[in-house]
C-alpha positions as CSV (number, residue, x, y, z in Angstrom):
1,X,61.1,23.1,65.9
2,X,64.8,21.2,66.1
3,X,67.3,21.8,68.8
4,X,68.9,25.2,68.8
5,X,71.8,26.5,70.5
6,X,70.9,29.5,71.6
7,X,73.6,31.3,72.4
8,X,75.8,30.0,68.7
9,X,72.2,31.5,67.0
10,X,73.0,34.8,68.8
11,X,76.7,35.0,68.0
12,X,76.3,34.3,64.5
13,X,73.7,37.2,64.0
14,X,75.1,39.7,61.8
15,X,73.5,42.7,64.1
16,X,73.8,42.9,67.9
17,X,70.0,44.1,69.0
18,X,68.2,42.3,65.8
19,X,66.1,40.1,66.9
20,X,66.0,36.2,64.8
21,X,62.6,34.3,65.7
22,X,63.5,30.9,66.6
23,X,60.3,30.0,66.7
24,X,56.3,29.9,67.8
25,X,54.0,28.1,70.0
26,X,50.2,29.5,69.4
27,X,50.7,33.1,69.0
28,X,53.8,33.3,71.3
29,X,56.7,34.4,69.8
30,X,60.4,32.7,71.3
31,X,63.2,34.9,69.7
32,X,67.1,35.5,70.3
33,X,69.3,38.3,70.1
34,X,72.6,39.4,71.4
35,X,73.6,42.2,73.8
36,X,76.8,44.3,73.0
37,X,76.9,46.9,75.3
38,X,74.5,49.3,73.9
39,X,71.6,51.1,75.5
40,X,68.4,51.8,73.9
41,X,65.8,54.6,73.5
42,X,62.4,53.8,75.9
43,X,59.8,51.7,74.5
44,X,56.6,50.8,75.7
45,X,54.1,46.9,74.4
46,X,51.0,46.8,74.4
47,X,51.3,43.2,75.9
48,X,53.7,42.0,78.4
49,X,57.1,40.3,77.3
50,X,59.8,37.9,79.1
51,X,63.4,38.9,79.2
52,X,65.8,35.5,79.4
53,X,69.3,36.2,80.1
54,X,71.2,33.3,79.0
55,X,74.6,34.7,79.7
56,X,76.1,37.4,80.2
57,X,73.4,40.7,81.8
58,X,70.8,43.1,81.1
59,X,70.6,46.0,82.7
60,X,67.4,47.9,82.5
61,X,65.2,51.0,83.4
62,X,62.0,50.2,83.9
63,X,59.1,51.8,85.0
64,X,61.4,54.5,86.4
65,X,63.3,51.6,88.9
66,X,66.8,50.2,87.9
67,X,66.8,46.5,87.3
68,X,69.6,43.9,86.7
69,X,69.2,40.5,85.3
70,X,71.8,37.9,85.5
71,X,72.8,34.8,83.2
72,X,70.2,32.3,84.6
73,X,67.5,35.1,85.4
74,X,64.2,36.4,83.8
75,X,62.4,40.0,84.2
76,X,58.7,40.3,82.9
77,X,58.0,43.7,82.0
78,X,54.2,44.4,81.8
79,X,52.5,45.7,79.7
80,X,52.3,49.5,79.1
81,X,55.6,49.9,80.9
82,X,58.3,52.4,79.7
83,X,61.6,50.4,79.6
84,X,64.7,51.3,78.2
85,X,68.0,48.8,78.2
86,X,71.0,50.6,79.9
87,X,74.3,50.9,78.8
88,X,76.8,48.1,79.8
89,X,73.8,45.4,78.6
90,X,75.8,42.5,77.3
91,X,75.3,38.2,76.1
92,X,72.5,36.5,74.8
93,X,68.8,37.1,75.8
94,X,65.7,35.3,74.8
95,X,62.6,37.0,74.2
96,X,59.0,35.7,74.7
97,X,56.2,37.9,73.7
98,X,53.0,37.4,72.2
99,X,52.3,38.5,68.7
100,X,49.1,40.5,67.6
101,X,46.4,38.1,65.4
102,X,47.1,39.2,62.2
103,X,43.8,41.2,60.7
């Protein structure tokens, strides 16, 4: 894996909330995305992810308890736990989850 500017990758992304893999170590996925403002419908993993806010903030339910993550900050969310993004969720987050072994 080169260099990547993490925050150009997110801005050029033709859809806001579409994860792009930048990459893998072992069966950990590292991906990007961009925030616009939306919210999103509850969701629940079977494994636990990272939440990277690289600018900009996230602002989530989870687990029934508000939480806000800052430009800087990280928020695991275990897994199993309901989680929803809130409205007003904005910038450039990285993602780091691990990926099921294929079959």
């Amino acid at each position: 894996m080169n260099v990547v500017d993490i925050r150009n990758t997110a801005a050029e992304l033709p859809d806001a909330w579409s994860s792009h893999l930048l990459g893998r170590v072992g069966s950990t996925a590292v991906q990007v995305l961009r925030m616009d403002g939306r919210g999103s419908a509850p969701e629940s993993h079977e494994v636990a992810e990272a939440l990277l806010v690289v600018d900009g903030t996230l602002r989530l339910v989870a687990d029934g308890a508000e939480v806000e993550v800052r430009a800087g900050e990280a928020y695991v969310v275990q897994a199993g736990v309901v989680h929803a993004v809130r409205p007003g969720s904005s910038g450039t987050l990285v993602i780091v989850e691990h990926l099921a072994q294929p079959a």
